[in-house]
C-alpha positions in Angstrom: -4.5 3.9 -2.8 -6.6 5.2 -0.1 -5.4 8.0 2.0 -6.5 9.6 4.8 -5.4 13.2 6.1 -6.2 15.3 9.3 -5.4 19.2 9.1 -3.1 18.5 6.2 -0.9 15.7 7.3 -1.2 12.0 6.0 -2.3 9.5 8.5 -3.5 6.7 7.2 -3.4 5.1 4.0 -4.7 1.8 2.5 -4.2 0.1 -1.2 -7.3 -0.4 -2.9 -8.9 -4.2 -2.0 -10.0 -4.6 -6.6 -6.3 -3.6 -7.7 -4.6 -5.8 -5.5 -6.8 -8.8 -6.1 -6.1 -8.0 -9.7 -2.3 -7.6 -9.4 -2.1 -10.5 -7.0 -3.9 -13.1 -10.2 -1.7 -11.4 -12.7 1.8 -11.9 -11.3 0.4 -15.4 -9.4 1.5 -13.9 -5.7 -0.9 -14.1 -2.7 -3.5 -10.8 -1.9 -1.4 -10.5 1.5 2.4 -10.3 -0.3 0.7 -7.3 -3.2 -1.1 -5.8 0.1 2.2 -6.0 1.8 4.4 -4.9 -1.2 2.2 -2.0 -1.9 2.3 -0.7 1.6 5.4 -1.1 1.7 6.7 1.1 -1.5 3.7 3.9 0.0 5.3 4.1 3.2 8.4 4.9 1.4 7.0 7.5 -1.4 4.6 9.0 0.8 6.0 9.3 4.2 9.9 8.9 3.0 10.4 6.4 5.4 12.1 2.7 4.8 10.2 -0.5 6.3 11.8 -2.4 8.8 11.1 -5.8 6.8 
């Protein structure tokens, strides 16, 4: 995961594009549902928030 901070506080983040492709062969799921899943689980460890989808 990449993550991105200004004076302290997280603003953007990003999974990395090699450990998704790799997750995505092993469990036989598309790059867009791991990208998806991944951002999805961050958004809720990192920022304590729960996605709307």
């Amino acid at each position: 995961m990449k993550a991105a901070y200004y004076k302290g506080e997280l603003i953007k983040y990003s999974p990395e594009y090699e450990e998704c492709r790799q997750i995505a062969a092993e469990k036989n799921m598309s790059l867009q549902q791991v990208y998806d899943l991944i951002k999805k689980e961050a958004a809720e460890k990192l920022l304590g928030q729960k996605s709307q989808k």
